[in-house]
Structure formats: C-alpha cells, structure tokens
N, C-alpha and C positions, 0 to 999 in steps of 0.2 A: 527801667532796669539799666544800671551801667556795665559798661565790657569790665570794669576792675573788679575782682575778685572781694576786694579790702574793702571799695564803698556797698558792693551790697550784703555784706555779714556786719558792718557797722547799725544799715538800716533794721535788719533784721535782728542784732541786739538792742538796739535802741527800742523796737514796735515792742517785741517780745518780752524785754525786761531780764534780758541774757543776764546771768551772772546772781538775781533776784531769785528767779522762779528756777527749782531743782531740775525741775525733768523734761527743759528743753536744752538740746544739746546739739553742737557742733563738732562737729570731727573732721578736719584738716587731712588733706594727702596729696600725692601728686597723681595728675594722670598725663600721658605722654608726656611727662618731662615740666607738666604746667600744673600752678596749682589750682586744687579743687578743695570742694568743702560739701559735705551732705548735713542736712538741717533734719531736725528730726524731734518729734515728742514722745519718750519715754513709756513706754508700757502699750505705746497704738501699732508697731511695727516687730514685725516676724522678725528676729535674731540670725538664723539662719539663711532665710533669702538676702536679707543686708550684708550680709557677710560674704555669700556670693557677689552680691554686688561689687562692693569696692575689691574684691580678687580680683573680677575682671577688668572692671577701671586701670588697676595698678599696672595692673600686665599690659596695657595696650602701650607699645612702643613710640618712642621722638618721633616725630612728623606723624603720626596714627591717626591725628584731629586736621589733618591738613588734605582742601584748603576749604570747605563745608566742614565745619567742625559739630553741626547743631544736624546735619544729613548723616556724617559718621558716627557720631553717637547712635542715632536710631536707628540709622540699617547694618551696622554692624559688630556695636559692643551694650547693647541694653538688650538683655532676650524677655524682657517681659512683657505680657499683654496689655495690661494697662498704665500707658506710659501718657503724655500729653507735656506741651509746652507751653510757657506762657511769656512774654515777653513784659507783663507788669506787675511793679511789685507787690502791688495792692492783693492782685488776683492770687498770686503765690503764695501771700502769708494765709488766706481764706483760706487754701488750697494746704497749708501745713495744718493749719488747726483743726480740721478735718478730719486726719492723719496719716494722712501719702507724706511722702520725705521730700525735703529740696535738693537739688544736686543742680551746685553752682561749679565754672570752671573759670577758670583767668581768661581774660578775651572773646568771651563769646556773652553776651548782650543778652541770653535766653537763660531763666529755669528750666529745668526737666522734674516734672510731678512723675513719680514712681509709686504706682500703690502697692505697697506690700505691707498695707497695715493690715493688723488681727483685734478686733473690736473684742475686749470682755463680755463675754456672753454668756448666759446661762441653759441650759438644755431645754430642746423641745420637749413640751410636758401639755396634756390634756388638762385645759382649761377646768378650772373648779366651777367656774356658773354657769357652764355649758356641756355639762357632763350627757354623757348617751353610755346606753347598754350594749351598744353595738357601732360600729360606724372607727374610725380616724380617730386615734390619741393625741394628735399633733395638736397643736396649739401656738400660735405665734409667741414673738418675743421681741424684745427690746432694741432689737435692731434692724430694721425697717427693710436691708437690703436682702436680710434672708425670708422676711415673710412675704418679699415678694415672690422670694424663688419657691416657697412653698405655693402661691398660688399659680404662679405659671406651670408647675407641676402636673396640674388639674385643668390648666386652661391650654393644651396648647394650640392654641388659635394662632395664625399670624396678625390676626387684628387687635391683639392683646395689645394695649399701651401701656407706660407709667411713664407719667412725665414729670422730668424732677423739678419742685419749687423750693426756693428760699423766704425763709421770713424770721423776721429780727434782726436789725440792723447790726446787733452783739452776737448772739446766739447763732445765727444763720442756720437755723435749723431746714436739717432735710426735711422735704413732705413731698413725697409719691400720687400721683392722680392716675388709678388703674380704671380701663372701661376697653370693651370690647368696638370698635369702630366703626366697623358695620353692623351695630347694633342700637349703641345710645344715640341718643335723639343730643344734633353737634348745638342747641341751644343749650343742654342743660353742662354740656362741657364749659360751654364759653361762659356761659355764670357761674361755676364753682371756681375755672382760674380767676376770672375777674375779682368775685370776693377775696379769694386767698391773695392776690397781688393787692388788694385792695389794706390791708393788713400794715396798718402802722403801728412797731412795737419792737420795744427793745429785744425784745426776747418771751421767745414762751414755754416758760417757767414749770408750767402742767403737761407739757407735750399736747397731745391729742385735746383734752378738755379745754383749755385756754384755746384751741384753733376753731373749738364746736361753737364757744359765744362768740367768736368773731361773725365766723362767716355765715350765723345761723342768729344770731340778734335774739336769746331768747332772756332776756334777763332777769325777767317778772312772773314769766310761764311758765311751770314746773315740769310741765310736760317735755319727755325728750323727744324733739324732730332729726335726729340722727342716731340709727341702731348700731350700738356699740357689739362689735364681735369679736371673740380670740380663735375663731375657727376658721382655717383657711377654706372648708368646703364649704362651708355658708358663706363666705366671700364668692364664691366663685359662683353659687346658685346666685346668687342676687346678680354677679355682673352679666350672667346668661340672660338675665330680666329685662337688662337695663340700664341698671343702678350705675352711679358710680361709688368707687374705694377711694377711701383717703386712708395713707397711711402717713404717720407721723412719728420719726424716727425717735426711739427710747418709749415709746409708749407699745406695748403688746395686744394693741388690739390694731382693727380697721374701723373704720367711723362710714356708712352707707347712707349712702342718701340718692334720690328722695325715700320716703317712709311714708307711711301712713300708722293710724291704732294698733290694726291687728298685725303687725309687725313683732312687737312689742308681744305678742300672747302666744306664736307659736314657737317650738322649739323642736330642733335638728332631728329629737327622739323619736316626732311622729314621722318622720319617714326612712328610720331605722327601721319600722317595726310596718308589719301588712296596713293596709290602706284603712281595713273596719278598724282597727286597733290600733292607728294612730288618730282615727277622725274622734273612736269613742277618747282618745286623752286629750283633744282637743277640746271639747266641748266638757270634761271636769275642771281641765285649767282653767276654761272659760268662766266656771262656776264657781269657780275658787276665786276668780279676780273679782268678779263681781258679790259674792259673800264678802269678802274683806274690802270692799267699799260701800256695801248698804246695808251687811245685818245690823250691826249694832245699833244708826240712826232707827233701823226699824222698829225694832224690839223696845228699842225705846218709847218707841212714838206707840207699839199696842198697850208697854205695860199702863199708858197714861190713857190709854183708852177706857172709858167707862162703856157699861154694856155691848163686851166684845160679843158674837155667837159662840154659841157651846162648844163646836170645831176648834177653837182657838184659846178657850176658857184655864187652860194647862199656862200658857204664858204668863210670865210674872212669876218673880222670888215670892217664897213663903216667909224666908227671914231678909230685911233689908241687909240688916248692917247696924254699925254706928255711923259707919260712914256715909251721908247721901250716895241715892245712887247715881245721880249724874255725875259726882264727883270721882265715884267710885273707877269707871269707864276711864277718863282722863290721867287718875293716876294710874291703872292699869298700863294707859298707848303708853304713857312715859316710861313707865316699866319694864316696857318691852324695847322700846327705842336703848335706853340704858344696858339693859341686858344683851342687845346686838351688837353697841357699841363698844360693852366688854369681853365679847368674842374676839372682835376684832384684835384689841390690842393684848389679847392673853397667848401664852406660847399655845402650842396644837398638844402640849400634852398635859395641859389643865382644863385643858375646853371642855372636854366632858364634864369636869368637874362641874367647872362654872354654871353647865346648864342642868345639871342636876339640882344642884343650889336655887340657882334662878327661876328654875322653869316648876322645880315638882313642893321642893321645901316651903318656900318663900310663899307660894299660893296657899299651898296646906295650910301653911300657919297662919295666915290672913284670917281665911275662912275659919278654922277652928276657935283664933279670939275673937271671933265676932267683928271684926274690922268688915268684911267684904261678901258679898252675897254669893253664893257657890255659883249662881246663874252666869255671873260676872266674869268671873275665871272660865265657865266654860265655852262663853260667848267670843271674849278676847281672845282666848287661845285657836277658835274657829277659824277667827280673823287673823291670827298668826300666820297661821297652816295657808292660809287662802295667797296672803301677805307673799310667804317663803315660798309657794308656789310658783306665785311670778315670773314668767322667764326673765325679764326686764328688773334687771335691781333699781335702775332709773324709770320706770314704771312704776314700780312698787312706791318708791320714796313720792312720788309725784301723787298715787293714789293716798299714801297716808295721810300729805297735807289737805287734800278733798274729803276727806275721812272727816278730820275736825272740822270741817265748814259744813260738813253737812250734820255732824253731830250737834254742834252749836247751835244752829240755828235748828234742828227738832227739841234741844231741854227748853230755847225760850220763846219759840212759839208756835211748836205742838207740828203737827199735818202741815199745817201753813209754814212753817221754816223750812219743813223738807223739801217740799212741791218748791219752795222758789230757792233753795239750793241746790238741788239738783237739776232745776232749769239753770241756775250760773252755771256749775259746773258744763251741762248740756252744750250750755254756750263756747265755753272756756272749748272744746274739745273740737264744735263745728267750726270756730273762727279761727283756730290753727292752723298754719299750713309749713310745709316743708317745700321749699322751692317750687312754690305756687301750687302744690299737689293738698287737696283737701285732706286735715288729716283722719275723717271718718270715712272716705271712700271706700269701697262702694255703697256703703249705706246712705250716704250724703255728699254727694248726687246719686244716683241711686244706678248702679249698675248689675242687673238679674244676676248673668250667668259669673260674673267675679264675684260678686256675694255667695254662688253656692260654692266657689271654691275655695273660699273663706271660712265655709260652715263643715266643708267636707275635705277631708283630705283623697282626691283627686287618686289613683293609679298615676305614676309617671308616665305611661305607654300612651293614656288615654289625656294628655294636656298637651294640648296640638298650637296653642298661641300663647303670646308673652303677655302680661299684664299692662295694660291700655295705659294706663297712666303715667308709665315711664316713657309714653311716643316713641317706642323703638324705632328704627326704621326698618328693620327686619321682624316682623309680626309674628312669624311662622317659623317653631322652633321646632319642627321636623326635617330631617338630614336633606340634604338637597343635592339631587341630582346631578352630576357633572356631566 
C-alpha cells in the first residue's frame, strides 16, 4: 500500500478495469483538508449509510487526522461496527469484491474496509422439498451470512462455531464450517477443513454442489454422502448430534455431514406430529422407498414365472400390448423422468396442466390403443408415488439409476439377474462411506439399540444419548447440572 493517494486508485483502476466495468466507482473528497477517495461496487452498499459516511468525513476539520491519522479515524470519526484495516493491496481489492467499500486518504499507508454493504436477497420462505404440517416456515437462502443467523437463533450455545473459508483462487467464495465444540468429535473438524483447504479451483461455479464432489470424492457413486437441507431446525438437530454444517454462500441449503442411508428416508414431519404417528409415517416412507426400487424388477421376474401358487396366480397382464413388456417398463421410467423434467422447466401456472396431460391422458391413451398393458401404468405410477415419496430428491435419483440395473438384469436372466443385482447394489451401499462412517449403520455393523431408533421414532424426553457414530465427545444429551 502506498501513503499517495494518486498511486493507489491508479492500482485500483488498473486491477478493476476502472473506466471498462459500469458499476465500479470512485468518488473523490477531502477530509481534514486531505484528499480522500471511497471505492465502492454499485448495487452491494446501503446509500444511506454511505452517505452518512462521507458527511462525517467532510466535516472532520485541518489537523483532525493528526498526528495517528489511521487511530483518529477509528476512535473518532467511523461510528460503525464493522470496520477493519488492511495495509495490502491485494487483501483490499478481495475485500471490495466482497462488497465492504475502500476508504483511502492522502498519507496514510492503510485501507479502511467499511461494511455497509446490502446483499440482494430474496425472502425467507418454507422450503418446497421439506414442507411439514406444522413446525418453522423459514427456510434458508442464498446468502450464507443470514442462514447462519437463522441457526444461531435455535442454537444458542456459546460453543456454536462458524468458521470462515475461502476457495477459488477467482471466485473466493465464502464457505461457513458450523459445529457445536464441546460436542463434535475435533478429528472430524480437522478433516472437513483439511479437504476444503485442500480445494484447488478457480472457482465454484455450482456453490454448495461443486464443494460436495470435492471434498466428498464421489464421482461414480450415485449415492449422496452429504444430506442437503434448506431447514435451519434440521441443521441444528443434526449439529446437537455431532454433525457438522457446511454452508456455502449463494447456495440455500446447508450440506451435513457425516450421514449414513437412513438419513436420506426421514423427514422433519415425523417429529411434528406424536411419536406413534410419526414412527407409523416412517415405516410407509420406508415402504414406498423400497416399492419404488424392487416392484417393478419383481413383478417382472413372477410374471416370467411358470407354475406360480394359487396365492399369486392374479399376477400378470391379460392383454400384453403391442408393445413388449420389458420394453413397455423402460419406456414408461423415461416417461416419467421427461414428464419431471417438464415440470421443472414449466411456469407453476401450467404445471397442473402439464401433469394432467402427462400423468392421466397420455396413459389412458396408451392403454386404450393397445400400445401398453393397464398392469404397466399401474405398476410405474406405484413406483412414482414411492419415487415422489422420497425425502431425498438425491436419493430418489440414485435409487432410479439402481432401479434400471436391477431391472435389466431380471428381463435377461430371469431370478439369477435379480439375486446378483441386488447383491451389487447390496454392495454399492455397504462399501460406501461418508467420512469413514459406514453408510448402512447401524445395520452394518450392527448396532441394537440405534437400529430401534431408526425403526422407531423415539419421544424426544425419552432419547438420553447422541448417536455413536459421530464420536461426540459429549455423549449425554440431557441438561446438565451447574
């Protein structure tokens, strides 16, 4: 940083591309009698408080900066909280692009970072793939620093952390590492910074998704080892766990880890609602995940069955089709993959349309020209329901692709393709792991009393210890004595 005024707003048009780029701006004043200059990016900073600012600047009278000029600014003419210096210029420009202001003065060798910027935001709004009947509307959003203030809201521990990382050597994107201190287990800290410092890349581009295949290596495995959430109380159950949050600024979730399967299958709702009556929604989710990953291979494999028993003698279309029916199934999943796809990109006030089209017409008419077995339609649409059930949208997509491997192998070799696709699969899900945490626990390795509380939903009054496999170091999550 130089003391002249004139060489560091040259460096500072030169990095910036002053004069190129609209809506970075300089604005020239005096203060005590010297001149000054605040730097500034267009649409990041409050109007109002800058405007107080340079008032009070102006006003500070000849000799007012003397003989601490860089001590008189901050104990007696900057009234705001968040103020810092930096004496290089590297750090300063980071530090505008950000969107805090610069405030340079003639002879004095220091930036002063002012944050009085106002981030475009959109309103706290109750997440769409984590909807509940009852419970918190809130839902994070796209700027990382208010969903932390929503969870500290709910957590207020003093051992609550977030500590701030960068990565992208362009982008310098913020990312948040929240975790309770006297709780998580300080190895599974020291691996989540390590991976994330570990992080060579220009930029990330995806926010939150692009930081998941870094620091989680899953390229090939479709399975997700990091549970995506937009619910600040589900962050904050999981950090009571153990867990830790990542949050990654412009992305509206928190990224939790470690995880296991049944992560992915419960949702906030069961413990909205009484303890019998969130265990009984547990256990149809559960049946709906697993309908929408093994009827269809099934049904398949009886209708091929010769000499079924009487009990089961109803299985099997009366009319095929023209179409085969193995082929029938396949263009069916595609059917449906297309038709979700075109929700997606349709406004919300054709959607109904489109799924009316999609979902009721389109089959009817199949069925009625003889294209498609009535069985078909009502099988796939099973596997819809089961599919849409899924708390896990990244669940769900990871199940669809095991869906075709276990389908395929029952049209081309019967019983024998199931049994040894669903042993891969079997595979695929035991050799997973999330930050060394197996990801079928407690089933594999087998732990009694955390498996019934996977099977049951628990009374909160009556769950007296944290989940073993995050190594808390605080085990006993009842209030404790002072």
């Amino acid at each position: 940083m130089q003391r002249k005024l004139v060489d560091n707003l040259a460096v500072i048009k030169d990095k910036l591309g002053y004069g190129i780029s609209f809506d970075i701006f300089i604005r020239e004043f005096k203060v005590a009698e010297k001149n000054a200059a605040i730097v500034f990016i267009d649409g990041f900073i409050k109007d109002r408080e800058t405007s107080e600012l340079m008032q009070i600047l102006m006003n500070i009278p000849r000799g007012g900066l003397a003989p601490n000029g860089v001590k008189q600014l901050l104990e007696h003419y900057l009234p705001y909280f968040e103020i810092d210096t930096t004496d290089k210029m590297d750090e300063a420009i980071d530090q505008l692009l950000c969107g805090p202001l610069l405030l340079f003065v003639d002879g004095i060798a220091t930036a002063f970072i002012i944050d009085v910027r106002e981030y475009p935001v959109r309103g706290v709004e109750e997440p769409d793939l984590e909807r509940v009947t009852r419970g918190s509307r809130e839902g994070f959003v796209e700027t990382a620093l208010f969903n932390t203030i929503m969870v500290r809201r709910r957590v207020r521990d003093p051992n609550l952390r977030f500590e701030a990382l960068q990565v992208g050597t362009r982008s310098k994107t913020d990312i948040f590492v929240a975790y309770i201190a006297d709780i998580v287990d300080p190895a599974l800290i020291d691996e989540v910074k390590e991976r994330i410092h570990g992080i060579e890349r220009d930029a990330l581009t995806m926010g939150g998704k692009n930081l998941e295949e870094y620091i989680l290596g899953t390229s090939y495995n479709p399975l997700p080892v990091a549970r995506y959430t937009e619910r600040p109380d589900v962050t904050a159950a999981h950090l009571y766990e153990g867990h830790v949050a990542i949050f990654v600024d412009t992305s509206p979730f928190a990224l939790i880890v470690p995880v296991t399967a049944w992560h992915f299958t419960q949702h906030a709702e069961e413990y909205f609602q009484n303890p019998a009556v969130g265990t009984y929604l547990r256990w149809i989710r559960t049946l709906g995940i697993f309908l929408s990953l093994f009827l269809v291979p099934v049904w398949y494999a009886l209708v091929h069955t010769e000499n079924l028993p009487d009990f089961l003698s109803w299985i099997g279309p009366k009319e095929i089709g023209v179409i085969p029916l193995w082929l029938q199934f396949l263009i069916l999943e595609i059917g449906l993959d297309l038709i979700r796809m075109a929700f997606i990109h349709t406004p919300n006030a054709l959607a109904t349309s489109l799924g009316i089209v999609g979902g009721i017409l389109l089959g009817d008419l199949a069925v009625s020209v003889g294209l498609f077995a009535p069985e078909a339609i009502l099988y796939i649409s099973v596997v819809a329901v089961g599919t849409f059930g899924t708390p896990s949208l990244e669940l769900s997509q990871a199940l669809r692709l095991f869906r075709y491997v276990l389908y395929i192998g029952t049209v081309l070799f019967g019983w024998i393709g199931l049994g040894v696709t669903t042993l891969f699969v079997l595979l695929v899900f035991g050799l997973t792991q999330s930050f060394g945490v197996p990801y079928l626990w407690p089933l594999i390795p087998f732990d009694g009393p955390a498996l019934l509380r996977i099977i049951f939903r628990y009374p909160i009054p009556s769950v007296r210890n944290r989940p073993t496999i995050t190594k808390p170091k605080d085990k006993d999550a009842r209030a404790k004595r002072k």
